[in-house]
C-alpha positions, -999 to 999 in steps of 0.1 A, spaced: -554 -146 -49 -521 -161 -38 -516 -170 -75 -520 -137 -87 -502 -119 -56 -470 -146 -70 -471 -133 -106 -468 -99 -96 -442 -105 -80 -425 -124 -105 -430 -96 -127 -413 -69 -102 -384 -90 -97 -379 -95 -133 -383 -63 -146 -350 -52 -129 -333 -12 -126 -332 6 -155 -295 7 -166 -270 33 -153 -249 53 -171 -213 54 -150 -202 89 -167 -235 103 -148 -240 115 -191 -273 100 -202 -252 74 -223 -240 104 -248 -203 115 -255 -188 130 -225 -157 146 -214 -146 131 -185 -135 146 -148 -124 127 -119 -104 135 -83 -71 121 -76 -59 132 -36 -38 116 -21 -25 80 -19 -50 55 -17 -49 17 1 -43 -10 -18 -73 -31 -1 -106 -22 -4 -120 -2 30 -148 -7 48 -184 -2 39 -187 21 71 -156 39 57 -166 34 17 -132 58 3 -119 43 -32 -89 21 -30 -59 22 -53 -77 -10 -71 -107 9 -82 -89 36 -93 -70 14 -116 -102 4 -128 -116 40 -132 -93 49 -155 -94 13 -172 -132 20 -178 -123 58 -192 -93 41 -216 -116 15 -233 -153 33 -235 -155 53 -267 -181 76 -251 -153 94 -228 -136 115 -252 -113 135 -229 -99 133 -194 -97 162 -164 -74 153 -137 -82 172 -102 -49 165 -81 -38 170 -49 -12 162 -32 0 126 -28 19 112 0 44 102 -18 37 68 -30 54 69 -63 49 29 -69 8 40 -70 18 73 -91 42 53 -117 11 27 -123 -13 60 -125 10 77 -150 13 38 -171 -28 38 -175 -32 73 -181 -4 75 -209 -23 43 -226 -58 71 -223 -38 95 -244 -26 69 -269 -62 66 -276 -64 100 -288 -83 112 -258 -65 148 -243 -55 147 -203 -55 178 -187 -42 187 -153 -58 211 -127 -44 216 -90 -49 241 -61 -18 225 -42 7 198 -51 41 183 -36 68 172 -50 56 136 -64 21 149 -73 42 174 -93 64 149 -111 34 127 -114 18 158 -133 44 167 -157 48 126 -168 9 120 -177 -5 148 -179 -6 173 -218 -18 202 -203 -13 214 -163 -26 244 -148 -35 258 -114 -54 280 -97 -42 316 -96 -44 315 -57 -25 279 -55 5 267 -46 34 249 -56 54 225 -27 84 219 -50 111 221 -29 130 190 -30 127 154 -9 135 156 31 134 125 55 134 131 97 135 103 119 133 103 156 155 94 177 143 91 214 169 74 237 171 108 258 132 112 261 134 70 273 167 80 298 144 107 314 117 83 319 135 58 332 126 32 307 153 12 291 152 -4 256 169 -38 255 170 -47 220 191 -67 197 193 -66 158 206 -91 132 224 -73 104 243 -40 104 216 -22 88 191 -35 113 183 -2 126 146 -3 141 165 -1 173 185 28 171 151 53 172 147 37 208 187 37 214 205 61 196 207 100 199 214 102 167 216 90 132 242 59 129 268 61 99 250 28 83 220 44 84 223 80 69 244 62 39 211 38 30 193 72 33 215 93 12 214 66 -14 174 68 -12 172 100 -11 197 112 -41 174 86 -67 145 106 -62 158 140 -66 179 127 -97 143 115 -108 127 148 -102 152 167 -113 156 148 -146 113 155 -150 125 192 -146 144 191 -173 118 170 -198 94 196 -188 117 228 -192 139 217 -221 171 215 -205 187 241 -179 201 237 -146 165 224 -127 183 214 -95 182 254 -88 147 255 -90 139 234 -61 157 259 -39 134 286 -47 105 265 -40 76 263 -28 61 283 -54 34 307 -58 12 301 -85 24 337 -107 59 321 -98 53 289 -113 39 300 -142 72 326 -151 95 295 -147 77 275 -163 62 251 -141 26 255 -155 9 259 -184 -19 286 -176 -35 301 -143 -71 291 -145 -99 281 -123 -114 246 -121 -143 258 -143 -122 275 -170 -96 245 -172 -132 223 -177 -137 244 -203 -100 240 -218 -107 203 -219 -143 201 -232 -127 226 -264 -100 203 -272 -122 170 -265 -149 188 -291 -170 180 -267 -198 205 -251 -207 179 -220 -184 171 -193 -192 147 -163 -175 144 -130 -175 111 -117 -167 97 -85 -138 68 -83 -161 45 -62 -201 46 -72 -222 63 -40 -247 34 -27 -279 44 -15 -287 41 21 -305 5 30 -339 2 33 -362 -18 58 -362 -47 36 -328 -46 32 -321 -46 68 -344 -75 76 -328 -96 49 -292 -91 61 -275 -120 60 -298 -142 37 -286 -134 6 -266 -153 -15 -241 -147 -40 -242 -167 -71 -207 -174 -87 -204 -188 -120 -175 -215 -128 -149 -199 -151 -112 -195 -153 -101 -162 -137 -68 -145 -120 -65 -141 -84 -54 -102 -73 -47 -110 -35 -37 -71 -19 -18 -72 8 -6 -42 29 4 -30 59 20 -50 94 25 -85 93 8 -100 121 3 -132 140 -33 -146 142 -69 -145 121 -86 -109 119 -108 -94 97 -89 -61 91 -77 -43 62 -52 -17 70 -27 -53 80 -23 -84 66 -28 -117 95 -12 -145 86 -41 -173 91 -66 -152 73 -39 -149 46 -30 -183 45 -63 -195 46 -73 -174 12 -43 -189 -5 -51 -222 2 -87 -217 -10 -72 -205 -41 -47 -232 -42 -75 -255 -47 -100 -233 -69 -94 -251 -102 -108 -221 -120 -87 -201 -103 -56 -205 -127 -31 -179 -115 -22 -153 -86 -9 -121 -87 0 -102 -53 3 -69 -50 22 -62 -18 26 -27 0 41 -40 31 72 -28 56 73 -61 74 63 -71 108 60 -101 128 86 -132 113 66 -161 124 34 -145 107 58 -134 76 74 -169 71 38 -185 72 28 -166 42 59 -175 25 52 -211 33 15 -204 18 28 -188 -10 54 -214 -21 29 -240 -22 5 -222 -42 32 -211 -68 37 -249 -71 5 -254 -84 -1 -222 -104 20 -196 -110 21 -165 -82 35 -132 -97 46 -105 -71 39 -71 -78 52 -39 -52 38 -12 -43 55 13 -23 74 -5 2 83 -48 5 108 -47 30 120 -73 56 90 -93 66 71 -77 29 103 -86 7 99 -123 28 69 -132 12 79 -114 -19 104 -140 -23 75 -167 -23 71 -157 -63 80 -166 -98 88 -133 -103 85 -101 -84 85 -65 -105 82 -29 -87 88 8 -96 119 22 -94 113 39 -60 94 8 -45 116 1 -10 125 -34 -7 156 -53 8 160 -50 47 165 -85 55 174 -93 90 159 -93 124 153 -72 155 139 -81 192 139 -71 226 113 -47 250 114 -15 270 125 -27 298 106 -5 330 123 -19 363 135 17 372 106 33 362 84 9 389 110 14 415 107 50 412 75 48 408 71 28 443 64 -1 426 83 -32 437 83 -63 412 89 -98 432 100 -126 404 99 -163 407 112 -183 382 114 -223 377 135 -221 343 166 -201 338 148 -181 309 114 -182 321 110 -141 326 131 -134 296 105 -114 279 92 -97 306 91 -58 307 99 -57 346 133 -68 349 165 -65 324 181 -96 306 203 -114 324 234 -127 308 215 -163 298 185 -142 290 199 -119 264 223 -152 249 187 -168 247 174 -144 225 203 -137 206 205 -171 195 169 -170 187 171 -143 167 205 -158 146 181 -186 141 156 -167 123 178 -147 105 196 -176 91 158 -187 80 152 -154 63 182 -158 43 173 -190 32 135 -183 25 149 -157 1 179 -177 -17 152 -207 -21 126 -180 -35 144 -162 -58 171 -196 -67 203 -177 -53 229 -197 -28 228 -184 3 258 -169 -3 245 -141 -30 218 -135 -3 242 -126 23 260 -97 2 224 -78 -3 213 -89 35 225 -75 70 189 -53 72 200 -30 41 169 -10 22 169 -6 -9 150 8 -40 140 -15 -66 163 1 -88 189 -3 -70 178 -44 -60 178 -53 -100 208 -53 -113 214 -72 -77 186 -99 -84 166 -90 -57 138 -82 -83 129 -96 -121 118 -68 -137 111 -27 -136 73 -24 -141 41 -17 -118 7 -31 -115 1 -34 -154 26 -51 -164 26 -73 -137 -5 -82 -144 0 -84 -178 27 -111 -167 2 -128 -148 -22 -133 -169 4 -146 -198 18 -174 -169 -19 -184 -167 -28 -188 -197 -57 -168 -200 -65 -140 -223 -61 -104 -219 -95 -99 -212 -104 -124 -188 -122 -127 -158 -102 -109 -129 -113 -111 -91 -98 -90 -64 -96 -99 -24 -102 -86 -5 -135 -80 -17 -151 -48 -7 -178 -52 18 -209 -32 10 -224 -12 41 -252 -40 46 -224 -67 51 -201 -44 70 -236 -39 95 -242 -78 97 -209 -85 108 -208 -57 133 -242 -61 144 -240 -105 148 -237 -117 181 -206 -139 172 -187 -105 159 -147 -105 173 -138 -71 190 -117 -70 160 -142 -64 133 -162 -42 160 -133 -19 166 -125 -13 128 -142 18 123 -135 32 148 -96 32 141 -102 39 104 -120 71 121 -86 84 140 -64 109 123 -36 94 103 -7 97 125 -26 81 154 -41 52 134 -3 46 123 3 48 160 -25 21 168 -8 3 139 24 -3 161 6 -7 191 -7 -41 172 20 -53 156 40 -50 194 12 -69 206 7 -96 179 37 -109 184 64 -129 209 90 -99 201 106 -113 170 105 -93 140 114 -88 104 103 -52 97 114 -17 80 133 -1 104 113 32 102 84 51 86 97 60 50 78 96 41 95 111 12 75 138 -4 
């Protein structure tokens, strides 16, 4: 009986699923719809928060280029945040679709400005609903500045920055916007509209397009007179449009990540016991990186800590079938010890096998840092990089306590002892202290870079002092090797390593699945860390970003090489 019961089993387990068609199409031809909103990470998110990341979309559309049964393409956009690094490589893999003879048509109910110019690049056909609407109005960027709100409160903001363009101060100091500032700004802000407006033109044949974004935003009989669109339809008719010039009568929508089903019982009880079987073979590393730098080990993908970044290098470092890197890096900075650890962990590995950078939307200061850790960095034209230089300091809250009736009694055995502390202001030794600190790492930064990208020290100084820039602007300056996104960087990547086009590619982070995400959660021996994830990938975005600061202020000793504020230009 035991015997028999065993075979059975045997024969269950080898059996296996029958196979699954990903176009959701019964394995026949198949027009092809999927649903582009918004930006998307470049890490892979929880498998309590399973939305795609910018990795799998990349690989969506791969899959759509190269399987003969997708004859056409339907793109449902939104609007997208403005990340024109991730809408440049979109626009790269979807022009390779058309070359394959497949049409790309474009439906929206609202877009901005990027989403728009994003449209008009890729896409052959672009319609929108007749109740939709157009945001093209032209780029804006507001900072805040909040040394008023600060007097009123009695709180004081102590800080010092390293470089004239150093800024991340000036929203806690300033009333408003510095001279330095509003020119890096301008700069920023005039090479997107020339972009947009130059799109304009390819789309409308010529004209004066820099008008049109005055009478924006536009209502969708509007955009069609000008001629923005190409036909008012609903989502239905433009699947229609697409299935007619696919010559095609089926049409699939398919989601950009697959939808797992829930666990069962089994599966619960044998969380944790499985084992993943990895065959030996030469691949190429994809290590994502985004968001603050910050001191420590954390499991947590919405920032990048330096031991558990350092310690995936290293691994890689001595993978043998592990024969190249390429890091793709969406980062404004953050904490300098934590950014200068990575460097160090990249410089060792591109020693050994070679490390191409690619950048997404933003490398600045303690992003561009590590950048300069490579054998060669590309990015898009709009990717923000530069900002090299330093800030530190505190909100200093002695006259808030006192007038709060709080009296703060300090005793000190070392001159500098209470420098740091939030309770009482620098002194004259305190403030020197930190200066000189701060010139110290400053002066480490600029090497970092001129040893990175094999520049004296010198050349690094002209391009340093805390000034962003766009790529663009950073090549003809040598701050970056070539104009190109995530395809051609990899491309480049893959030619360094030696291995062919189509080899084996892995990407870490790996995405957890939900039963992994529940084990670590769930184990006795889980850090607050892990166990608070999802619960800050559940807050609205402009209070996760929030919670964001509140870590990188509280990762750190103070010190740091970061952006100097939030870039949103959509």
């Amino acid at each position: 009986m035991l015997l028999l019961v065993g075979a059975l089993s045997l024969v269950a387990c080898t059996c296996g699923s029958p196979p699954i068609d990903p176009f959701k199409a019964d394995f026949q031809d198949t027009a092809v719809q999927i649903n582009l909103m918004g930006s998307y990470p470049e890490t892979p998110g929880s498998g309590l928060n399973p939305s795609p990341s910018f990795i799998e979309v990349r690989e969506k559309l791969r899959m759509i280029r190269d399987e003969p049964r997708a004859k056409g393409l339907l793109l449902r956009l939104g609007s997208s945040g403005g990340d024109f690094a991730q809408l440049r490589d979109l626009t790269a893999l979807i022009k390779q679709i058309r070359e394959r003879e497949k049409p790309v048509h474009c439906h929206f109910d609202r877009l901005d400005n990027a989403a728009y110019l994003f449209a008009i690049r890729a896409c052959e056909r672009l319609t929108m609903s007749p109740p939709g609407a157009l945001d093209l109005v032209g780029y804006a960027s507001q900072l805040i500045y909040a040394a008023e709100l600060l007097e009123n409160l009695d709180v004081r903001a102590e800080m010092i920055a390293i470089g004239k363009y150093k800024s991340a101060a000036e929203t806690l100091t300033e009333r408003e916007m510095p001279a330095p500032t509003r020119e890096v700004l301008t700069d920023i802000l005039d090479q997107y509209t020339t972009d947009l407006i130059d799109g304009l033109k390819e789309r409308l044949g010529g004209g004066d397009a820099s008008k049109l974004l005055d009478e924006g935003p536009f209502l969708a009989k509007h955009a069609l007179d000008r001629g923005l669109v190409d036909e008012l339809e609903y989502l239905d008719e433009a699947r229609e449009a697409l299935k007619k010039a696919a010559g095609i009568d089926r049409l699939s929508v398919v989601p950009l990540i697959e939808e797992s089903a829930p666990p069962s019982l089994g599966d619960l009880f044998a969380m944790g016991r499985q084992q993943k079987l990895e065959l030996p073979e030469p691949y190429l590393a994809v290590v994502s990186l985004r968001g603050n730098i910050l001191d420590g080990a954390r499991s947590d993908s919405a920032n990048i800590y330096a031991a558990s970044v350092v310690k995936r290098l290293e691994e890689l470092s001595a993978d043998p079938n592990a024969k190249g890197v390429l890091v793709r890096i969406s980062s404004p900075g953050g904490s300098a010890l934590a950014s200068d650890l990575i460097y160090r962990a990249l410089a060792r590995l591109n020693e050994k096998k070679p490390v191409v950078i690619s950048i997404g939307a933003v490398a600045a200061s303690g992003g561009y840092y590590i950048a300069a850790a490579g054998r060669e960095i590309f990015a898009a034209e709009e990717s923000i990089i530069g900002s090299i230089g330093v800030i530190g300091g505190k909100l200093e809250l002695s006259a808030l306590m006192e007038k709060l009736g709080v009296r703060v009694e300090t005793m000190k055995r070392g001159e500098n002892s209470a420098y740091m502390s939030p309770l009482t202001p620098f002194s004259a030794s305190e403030r020197e202290a930190l200066e000189r600190q701060l010139r110290g790492i400053y002066d480490l930064f600029i090497d970092r870079v001129a040893e990175g990208r094999g520049k004296s020290r010198e050349e690094i100084e002209a391009v340093a002092e805390g000034r962003v820039y766009t790529a663009k602007q950073g090549l003809p300056l040598g701050m970056v090797d070539r104009i190109g996104g995530f395809e051609e960087a990899l491309a480049r990547a893959l030619e360094l390593a030696n291995l062919e086009p189509k080899a084996t590619i892995r990407f870490f982070p790996e995405r957890k699945d939900l039963l992994t995400e529940l084990s670590e959660l769930l184990s006795v021996g889980a850090t607050p860390d892990v166990q608070t994830q999802a619960l800050l990938m559940s807050l609205p975005t402009g209070v996760r970003e929030s919670a964001e600061w509140l870590a990188l202020f509280g990762s750190s000793e103070g010190v740091f090489a970061r952006l100097p504020y939030e870039l949103r230009i959509q």
